[in-house]
N, C-alpha and C positions, 0 to 999 in steps of 0.2 A: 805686348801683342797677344799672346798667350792670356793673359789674365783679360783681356778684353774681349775675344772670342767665348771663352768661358759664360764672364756675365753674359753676353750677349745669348747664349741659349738656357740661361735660365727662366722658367715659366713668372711672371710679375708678381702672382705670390712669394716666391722665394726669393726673388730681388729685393720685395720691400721686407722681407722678415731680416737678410742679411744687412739691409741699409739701417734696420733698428737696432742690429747690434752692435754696430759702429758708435751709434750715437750711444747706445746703453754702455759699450765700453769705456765710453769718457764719461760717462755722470759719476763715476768712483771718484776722480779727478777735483769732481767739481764739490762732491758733499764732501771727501776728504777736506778743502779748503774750508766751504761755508759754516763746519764745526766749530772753527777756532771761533764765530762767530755769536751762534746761538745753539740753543739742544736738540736734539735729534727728531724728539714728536714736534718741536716747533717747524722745523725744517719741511719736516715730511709733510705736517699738514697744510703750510703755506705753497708748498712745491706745486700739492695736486689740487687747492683749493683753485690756484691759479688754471692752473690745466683745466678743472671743469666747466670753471665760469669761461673761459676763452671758448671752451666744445659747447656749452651752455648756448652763449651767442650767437657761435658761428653754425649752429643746428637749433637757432629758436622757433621756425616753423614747425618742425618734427617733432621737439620736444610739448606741444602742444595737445598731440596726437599718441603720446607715449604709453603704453600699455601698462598694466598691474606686471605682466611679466616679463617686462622688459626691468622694470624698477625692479622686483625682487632678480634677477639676473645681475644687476649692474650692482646691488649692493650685496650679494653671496661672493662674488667676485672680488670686491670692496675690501671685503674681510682680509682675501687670500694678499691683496695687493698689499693692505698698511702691514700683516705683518711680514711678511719680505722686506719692504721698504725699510718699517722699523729697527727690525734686528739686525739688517744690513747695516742701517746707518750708526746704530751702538755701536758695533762691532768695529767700524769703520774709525772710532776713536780710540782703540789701543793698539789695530793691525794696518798692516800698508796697502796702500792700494793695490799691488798686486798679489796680493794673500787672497784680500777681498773677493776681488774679480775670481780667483782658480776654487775659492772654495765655494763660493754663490753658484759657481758651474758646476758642482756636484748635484744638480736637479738635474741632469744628463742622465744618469741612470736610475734616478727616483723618477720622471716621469712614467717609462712604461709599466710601473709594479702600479703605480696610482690609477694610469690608464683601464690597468686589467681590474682593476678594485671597482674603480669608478663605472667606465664605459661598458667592461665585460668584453674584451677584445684585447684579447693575447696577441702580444707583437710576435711578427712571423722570425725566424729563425737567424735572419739575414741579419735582424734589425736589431737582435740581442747578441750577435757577432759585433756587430758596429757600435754598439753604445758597450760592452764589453772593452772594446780595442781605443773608445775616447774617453772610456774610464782609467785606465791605464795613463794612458794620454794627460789626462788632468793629475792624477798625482805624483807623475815627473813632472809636471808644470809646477806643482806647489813647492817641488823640493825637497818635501816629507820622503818619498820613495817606497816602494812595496811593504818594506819592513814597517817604516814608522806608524805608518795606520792601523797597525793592529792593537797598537795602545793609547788610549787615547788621556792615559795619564799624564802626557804631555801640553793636552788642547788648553789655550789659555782661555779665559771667559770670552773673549772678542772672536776666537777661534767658534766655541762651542754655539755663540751666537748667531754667528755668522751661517754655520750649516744649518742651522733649525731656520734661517730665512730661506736657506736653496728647497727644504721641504714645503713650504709657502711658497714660492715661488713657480713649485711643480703642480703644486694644486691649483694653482692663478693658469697655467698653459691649460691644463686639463680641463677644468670649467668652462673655462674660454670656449673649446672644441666643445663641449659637452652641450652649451647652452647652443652656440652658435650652426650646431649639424641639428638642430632638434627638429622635428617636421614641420614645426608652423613656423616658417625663417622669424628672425627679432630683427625689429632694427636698429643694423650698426651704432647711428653715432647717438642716441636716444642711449643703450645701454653702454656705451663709450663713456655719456656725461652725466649717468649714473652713477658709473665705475668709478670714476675720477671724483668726484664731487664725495660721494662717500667717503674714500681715501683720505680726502682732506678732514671731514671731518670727525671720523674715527680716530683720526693722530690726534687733534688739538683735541677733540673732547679727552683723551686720554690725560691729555698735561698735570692735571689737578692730582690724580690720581698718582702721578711720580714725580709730584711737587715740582715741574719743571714751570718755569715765570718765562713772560713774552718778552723777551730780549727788544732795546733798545733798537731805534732803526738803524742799518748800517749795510752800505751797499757790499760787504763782504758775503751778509747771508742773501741778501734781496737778489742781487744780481743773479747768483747760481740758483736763487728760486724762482725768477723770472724767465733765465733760459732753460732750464728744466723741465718748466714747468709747460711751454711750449713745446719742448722735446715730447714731452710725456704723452701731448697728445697727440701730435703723431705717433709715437712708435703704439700706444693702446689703438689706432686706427688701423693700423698697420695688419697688429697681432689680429684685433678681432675681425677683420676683412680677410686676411688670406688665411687663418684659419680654418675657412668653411671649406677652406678646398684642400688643406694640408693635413695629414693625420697629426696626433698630438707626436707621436715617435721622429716623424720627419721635422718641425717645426722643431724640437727637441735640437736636434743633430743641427740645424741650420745655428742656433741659439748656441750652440757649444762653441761657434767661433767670440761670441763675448769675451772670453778670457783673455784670446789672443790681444784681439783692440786693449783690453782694461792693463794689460800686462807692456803695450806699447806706449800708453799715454803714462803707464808710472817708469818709463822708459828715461820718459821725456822730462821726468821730474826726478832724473837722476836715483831710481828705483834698478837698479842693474839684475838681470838676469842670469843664470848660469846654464851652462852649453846642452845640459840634460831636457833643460825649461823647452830647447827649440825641438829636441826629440818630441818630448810632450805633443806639442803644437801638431810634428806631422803623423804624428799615431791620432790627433783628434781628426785632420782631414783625412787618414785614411779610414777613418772609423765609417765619415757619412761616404764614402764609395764603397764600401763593405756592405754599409745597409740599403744601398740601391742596386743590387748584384740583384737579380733575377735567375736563382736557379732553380733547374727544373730537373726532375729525376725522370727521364723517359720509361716509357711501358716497356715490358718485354716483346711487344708486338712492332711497335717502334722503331727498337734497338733494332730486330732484325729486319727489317724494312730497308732502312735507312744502312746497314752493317757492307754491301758487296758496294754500295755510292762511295761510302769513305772510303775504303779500300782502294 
């Protein structure tokens, strides 16, 4: 009841960012499996090839009308998505899926340094308490714990991987916001099936280059590149739609529940968690009500105005 009243007053941007990470949480699930089948630039680019030609279709009026800056938008973005995607799916073949998910969540606090680099727009104070208090949060969810992160002589290659995708990944949120607040709006699904379509083909153009050969058909990879690949076009319509109205900091914090999902579908696949992992969890939602606190320092004129009222 509680959780339904909750959704229910969230604004429709934030519903569909929170409904994309449900779904982003279980694609760990699904590229964990479609490995055993084929290689990871295969995967990647068969996933989003899919995704574009479907956005392709289902927006072929618009793409008619498509600007020079909507293509150079959807393929800068392009970049940021295949390597996320890629390093993630590397990584994803020597670590678990829930390693995956809690370390791809380390763009939680790499967003706002990218934001203030990129945008030039320093997150307010509230918002570096909250992403503070869901960083925290995420390395009781990995397990590592305060100590361990200070060396990282321990990172395996899958690990090291793995975080150089969440820095891609911060730069793909940022972009997003960057391109999408710009003063002459773009439009959505025109740099959606940009986005997507580059994706694809940045992975498979790559294949040659790390000798990876186009695996045999087999619905082990097909299938999880099929629904994927569907997925993917909603949650990039999702992102770039409620975007225009979410800072990149908020959109951030909504995005930090990924883990949690990625961390219950390897639940499901008998990935067992430990009792510190659920602290994790509630230090990451206390993190996004931290960074929606609105405080206010009143004037000295204020204070005494307002001073014999309370009294």
């Amino acid at each position: 009841m509680a959780l339904r009243v909750f959704l229910s007053r969230l604004p429709l941007p934030e519903l569909a960012l929170l409904a994309a990470t449900v779904v982003w949480g279980g694609s760990y699930a699904a590229i964990h499996l479609a490995l055993q089948f084929c290689g990871p630039l295969f995967f990647v680019g068969a996933r989003f090839l899919i995704a574009g030609l479907i956005t392709a279709a289902l927006f072929a009026r618009q793409l008619r009308r498509v600007t020079g800056r909507e293509i150079l938008a959807g393929m800068v973005i392009g970049v940021a998505v295949c390597l996320g995607q890629v390093l993630q799916t590397v990584g994803l073949e020597t670590i678990t899926i829930s390693q995956s998910a809690f370390l791809t969540a380390l763009y939680v606090p790499t967003v706002p340094l990218l934001q203030w680099l990129v945008m030039r727009r320093p997150p307010r104070l509230q918002a570096w308490l909250g992403l503070a208090c869901a960083f925290i949060g995420l390395l009781l969810l990995t397990g590592q714990g305060l100590k361990g992160w200070a060396s990282f002589g321990d990172f395996t290659p899958g690990d090291t991987l793995t975080l150089l995708s969440a820095v891609a990944v911060a730069f793909e949120i940022v972009l997003i916001s960057w391109f999408g607040q710009a003063r002459k709006p773009l439009n959505i699904a025109n740099v959606t099936a940009v986005q997507l379509l580059a994706t694809g083909v940045y992975a498979l153009g790559a294949m040659p280059v790390f000798h990876e050969t186009v695996p045999a058909f087999n619905w082990g990879w097909a299938g999880p590149a099929l629904g994927l690949g569907v997925a993917s076009v909603g949650i990039q319509l999702a992102m770039n739609w409620a975007q225009r109205d979410i800072s990149p900091t908020r959109a951030t914090l909504i995005y930090a529940c990924e883990p949690i999902w990625g961390g219950l579908f390897g639940r499901f696949l008998d990935e067992r968690l430990p009792a510190h992992a659920f602290l994790g969890a509630a230090l990451i939602v206390a993190g996004v009500i931290i960074s929606e606190l609105k405080l206010k320092v009143p004037r000295s004129g204020a204070r005494n105005r307002s001073g014999p009222k309370a009294g």
